[in-house]
C-alpha positions as a printed Julia matrix, in Angstrom:
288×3 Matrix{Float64}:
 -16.83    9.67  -20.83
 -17.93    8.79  -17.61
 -16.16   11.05  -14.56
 -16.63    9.13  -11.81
 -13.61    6.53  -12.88
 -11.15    9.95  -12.81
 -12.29   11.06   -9.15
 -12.5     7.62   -7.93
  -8.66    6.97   -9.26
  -8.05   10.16   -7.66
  -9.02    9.4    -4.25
  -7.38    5.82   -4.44
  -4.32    7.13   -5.32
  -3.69    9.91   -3.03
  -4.53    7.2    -0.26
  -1.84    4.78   -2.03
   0.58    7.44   -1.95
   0.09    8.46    1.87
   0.62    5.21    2.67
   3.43    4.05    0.19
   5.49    7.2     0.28
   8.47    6.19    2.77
   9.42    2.64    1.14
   9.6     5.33   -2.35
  11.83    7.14   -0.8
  13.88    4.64    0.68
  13.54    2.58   -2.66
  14.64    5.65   -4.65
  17.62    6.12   -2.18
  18.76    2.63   -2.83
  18.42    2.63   -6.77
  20.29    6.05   -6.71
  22.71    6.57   -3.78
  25.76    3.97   -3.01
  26.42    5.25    0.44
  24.01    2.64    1.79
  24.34   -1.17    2.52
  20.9    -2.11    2.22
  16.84   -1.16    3.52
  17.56   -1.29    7.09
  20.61    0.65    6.8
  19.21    3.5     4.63
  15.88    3.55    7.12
  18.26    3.98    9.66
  20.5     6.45    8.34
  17.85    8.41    7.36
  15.91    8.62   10.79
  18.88   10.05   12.61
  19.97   12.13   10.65
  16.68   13.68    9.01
  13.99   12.41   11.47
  10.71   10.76   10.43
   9.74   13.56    8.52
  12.79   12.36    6.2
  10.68    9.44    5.01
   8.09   12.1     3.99
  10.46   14.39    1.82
   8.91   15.07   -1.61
   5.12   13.67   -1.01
   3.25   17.21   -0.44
   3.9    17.65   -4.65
   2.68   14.07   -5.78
  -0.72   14.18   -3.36
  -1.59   17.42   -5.26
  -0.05   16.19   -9.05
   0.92   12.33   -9.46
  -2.64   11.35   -6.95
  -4.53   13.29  -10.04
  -2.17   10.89  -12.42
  -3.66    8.04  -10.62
  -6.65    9.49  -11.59
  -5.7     9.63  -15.82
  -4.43    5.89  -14.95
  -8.24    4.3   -14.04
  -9.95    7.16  -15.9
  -7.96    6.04  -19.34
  -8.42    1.96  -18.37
 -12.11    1.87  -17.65
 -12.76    4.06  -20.44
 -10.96    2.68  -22.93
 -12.53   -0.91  -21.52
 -15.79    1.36  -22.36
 -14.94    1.85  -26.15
 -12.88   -1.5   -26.36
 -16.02   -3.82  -24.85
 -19.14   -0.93  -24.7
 -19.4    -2.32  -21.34
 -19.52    0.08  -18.32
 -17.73   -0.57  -14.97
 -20.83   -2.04  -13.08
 -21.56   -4.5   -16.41
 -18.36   -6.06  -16.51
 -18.47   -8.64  -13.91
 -21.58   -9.86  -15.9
 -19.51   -9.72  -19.04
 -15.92   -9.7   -18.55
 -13.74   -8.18  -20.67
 -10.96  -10.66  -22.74
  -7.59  -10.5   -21.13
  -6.59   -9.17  -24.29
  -8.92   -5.71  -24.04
  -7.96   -5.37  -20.57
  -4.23   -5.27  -21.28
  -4.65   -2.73  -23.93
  -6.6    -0.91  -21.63
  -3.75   -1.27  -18.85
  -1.17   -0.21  -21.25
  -2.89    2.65  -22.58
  -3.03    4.23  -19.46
  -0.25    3.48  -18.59
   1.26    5.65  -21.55
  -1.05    8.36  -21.2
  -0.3     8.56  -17.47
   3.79    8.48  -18.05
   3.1    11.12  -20.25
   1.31   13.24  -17.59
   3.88   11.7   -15.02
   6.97   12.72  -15.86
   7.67   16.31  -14.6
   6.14   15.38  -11.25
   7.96   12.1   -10.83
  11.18   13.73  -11.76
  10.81   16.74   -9.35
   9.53   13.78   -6.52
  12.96   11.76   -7.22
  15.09   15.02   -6.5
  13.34   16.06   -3.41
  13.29   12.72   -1.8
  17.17   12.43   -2.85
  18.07   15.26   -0.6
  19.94   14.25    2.44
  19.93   16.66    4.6
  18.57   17.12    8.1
  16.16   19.44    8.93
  17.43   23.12    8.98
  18.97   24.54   12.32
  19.41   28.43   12.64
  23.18   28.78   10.86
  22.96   25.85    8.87
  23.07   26.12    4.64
  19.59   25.58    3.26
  18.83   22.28    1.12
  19.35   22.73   -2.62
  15.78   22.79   -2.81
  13.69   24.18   -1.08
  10.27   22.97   -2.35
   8.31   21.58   -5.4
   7.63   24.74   -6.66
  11.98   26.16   -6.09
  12.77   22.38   -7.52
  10.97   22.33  -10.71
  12.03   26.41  -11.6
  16.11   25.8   -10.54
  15.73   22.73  -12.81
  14.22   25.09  -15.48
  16.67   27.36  -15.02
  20.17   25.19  -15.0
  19.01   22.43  -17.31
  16.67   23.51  -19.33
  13.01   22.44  -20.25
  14.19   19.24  -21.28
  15.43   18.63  -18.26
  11.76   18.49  -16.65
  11.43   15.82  -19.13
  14.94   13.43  -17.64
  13.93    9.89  -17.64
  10.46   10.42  -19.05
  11.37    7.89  -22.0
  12.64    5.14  -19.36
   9.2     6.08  -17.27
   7.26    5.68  -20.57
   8.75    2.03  -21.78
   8.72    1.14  -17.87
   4.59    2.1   -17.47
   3.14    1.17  -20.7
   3.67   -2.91  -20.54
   3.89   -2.92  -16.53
   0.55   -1.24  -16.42
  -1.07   -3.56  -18.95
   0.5    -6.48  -16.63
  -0.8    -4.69  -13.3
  -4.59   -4.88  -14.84
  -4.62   -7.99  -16.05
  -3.17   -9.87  -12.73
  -5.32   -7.99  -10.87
  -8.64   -9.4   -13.19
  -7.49  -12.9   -13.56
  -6.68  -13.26   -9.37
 -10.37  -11.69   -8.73
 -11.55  -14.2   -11.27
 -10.69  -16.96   -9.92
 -11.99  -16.63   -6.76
 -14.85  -15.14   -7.85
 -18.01  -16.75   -8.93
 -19.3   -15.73  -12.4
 -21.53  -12.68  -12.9
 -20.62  -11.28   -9.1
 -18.6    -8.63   -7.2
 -15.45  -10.07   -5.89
 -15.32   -9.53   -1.75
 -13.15   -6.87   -0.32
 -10.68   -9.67    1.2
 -10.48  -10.82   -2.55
 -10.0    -7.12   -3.56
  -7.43   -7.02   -1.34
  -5.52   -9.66   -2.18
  -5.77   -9.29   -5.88
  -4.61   -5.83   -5.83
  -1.48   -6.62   -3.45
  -0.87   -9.22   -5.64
  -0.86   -7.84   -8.81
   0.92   -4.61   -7.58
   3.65   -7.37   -6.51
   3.75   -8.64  -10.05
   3.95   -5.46  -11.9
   6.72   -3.91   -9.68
   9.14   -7.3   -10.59
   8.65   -6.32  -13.87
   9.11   -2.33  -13.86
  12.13   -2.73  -11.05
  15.17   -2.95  -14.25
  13.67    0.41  -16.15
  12.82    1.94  -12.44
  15.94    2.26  -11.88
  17.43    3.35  -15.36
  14.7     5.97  -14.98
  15.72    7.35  -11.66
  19.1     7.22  -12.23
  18.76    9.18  -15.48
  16.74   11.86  -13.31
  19.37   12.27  -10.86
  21.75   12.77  -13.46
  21.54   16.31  -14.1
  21.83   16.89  -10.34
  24.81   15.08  -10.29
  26.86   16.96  -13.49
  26.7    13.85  -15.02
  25.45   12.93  -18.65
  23.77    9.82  -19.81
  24.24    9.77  -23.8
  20.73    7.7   -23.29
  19.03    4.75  -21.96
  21.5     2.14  -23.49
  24.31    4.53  -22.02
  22.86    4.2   -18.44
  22.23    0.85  -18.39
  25.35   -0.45  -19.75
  27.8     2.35  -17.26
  25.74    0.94  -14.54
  25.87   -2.33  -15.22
  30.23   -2.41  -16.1
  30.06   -0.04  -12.09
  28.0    -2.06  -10.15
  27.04   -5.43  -11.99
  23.9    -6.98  -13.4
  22.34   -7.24   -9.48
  22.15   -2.85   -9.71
  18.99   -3.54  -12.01
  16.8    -5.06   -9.11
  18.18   -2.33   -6.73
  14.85   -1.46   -4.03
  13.03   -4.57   -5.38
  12.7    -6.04   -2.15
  10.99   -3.11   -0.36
   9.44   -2.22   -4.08
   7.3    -5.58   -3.53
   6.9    -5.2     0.6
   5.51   -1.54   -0.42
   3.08   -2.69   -3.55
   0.77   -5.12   -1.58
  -0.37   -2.9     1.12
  -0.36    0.58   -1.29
  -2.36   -1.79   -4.5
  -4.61   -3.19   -2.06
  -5.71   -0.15   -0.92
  -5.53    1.26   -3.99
  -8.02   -1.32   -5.32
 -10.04   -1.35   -2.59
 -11.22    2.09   -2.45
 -11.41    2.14   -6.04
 -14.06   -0.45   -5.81
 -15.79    0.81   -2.88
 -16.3     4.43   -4.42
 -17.58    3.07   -7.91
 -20.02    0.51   -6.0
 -21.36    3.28   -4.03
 -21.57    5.59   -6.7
 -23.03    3.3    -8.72
């Protein structure tokens, strides 16, 4: 099983992440707070009262945990292109892969990597949640006050299942989405690509923006179900399940609470997916 695909989705991601991390948190904010009135007023909310770094809360855990995800996300797709096609990464522009084997291959990293995901994602959601400024000599600390305090206090008060809140939404949110995100992403470089060669880095680009665009409108509904669901233990409040969440936040808020931080979930995809794609690329080309 060829390495290279792991490190390279490694790398990619923790670039993706640097540079998507604020619109998550204001996106997360959005799909789990009510006290704002929309982007601009949760951006600037949250830069007077918590700075710039407030836009960074919770992104130290996922460049050392959900960037390696990343990496089980390409590592499991290529590979399982490998067994599906017995075509490596440099031979498929030569022979392309169905749309059909590339799907399966999106969606079964997808699964794999919601099943690596979840802990991390759910201890990301609660730090980034936390409102409060930075702390002033006198003041009462944050609830948490790191990855490492997060994930043990959740341990502690809810139990190991509790790592796991959400991880079911997560799962039925990544596996199709994933499978979607692959095959947008091949078809767009396909067609504006000439058969048998390497599609440009503009095409790259666009492709990957693009298709990170087209998989977010589809994962936005379970996105939030799943965050909302991982707040809930925070909040002393008990989803009986999935069906329970969606239809108390639906009869609260309306149908409209299910595309809650889609608007800044597409502005973040292009830029984060294009990069994403980009260096993924780059570092297999020049590895290869």
């Amino acid at each position: 099983m060829p390495v290279e695909e792991f490190v390279a989705g490694w790398i990619s991601g923790a670039l993706g992440l640097v540079l998507g991390h604020p619109f998550d948190t204001v996106k997360v904010r959005l799909q789990t707070q009510n006290t704002y009135r929309g982007i601009v007023d949760c951006m600037v909310k949250t830069y007077r009262h918590e700075s710039l770094l407030g836009f960074f809360k919770g992104m130290s855990f996922p460049i050392a945990s959900i960037a390696v995800v990343n990496s089980v996300l390409f590592g499991v797709y290529s590979n399982t292109l490998l067994v599906l096609t017995a075509t490596s990464h440099q031979e498929r522009r030569a022979q392309p892969p169905s749309y059909t084997h590339v799907f399966i291959a999106g969606c079964t990293g997808g699964f794999l990597q919601a099943y690596c995901l979840a802990p991390f994602d759910l201890i990301k959601v609660r730090l980034q949640n936390q409102t409060e400024p930075r702390a002033q000599p006198g003041s009462p600390p944050p609830q948490y006050r790191g990855p490492v305090h997060c994930a043990a206090s959740i341990f502690q008060e809810e139990g190991p299942r509790g790592l796991f809140r959400g991880a079911w939404a997560l799962t039925l949110r990544d596996t199709p989405t994933l499978g979607i995100y692959f095959a947008t992403y091949e078809w767009l470089c396909r067609q504006s690509t000439p058969d048998g060669q390497n599609p440009s880095s503009a095409t790259v680009l666009v492709a990957g923006g693009f298709a990170g665009i087209t998989s977010w409108v589809t994962a936005t509904p379970l996105d939030v179900i799943k965050s909302r669901m991982q707040m809930a233990g925070l909040k002393q409040r008990e989803y009986q399940g999935m069906l329970d969440c969606m239809v108390s936040s639906a009869r609260q808020e309306g149908l409209g609470v299910f595309f809650r931080g889609l608007t800044i979930n597409s502005a973040r995809a292009f830029p984060v997916n294009a990069v994403t794609f980009l260096s993924y690329e780059y570092l297999l080309h020049s590895w290869g």
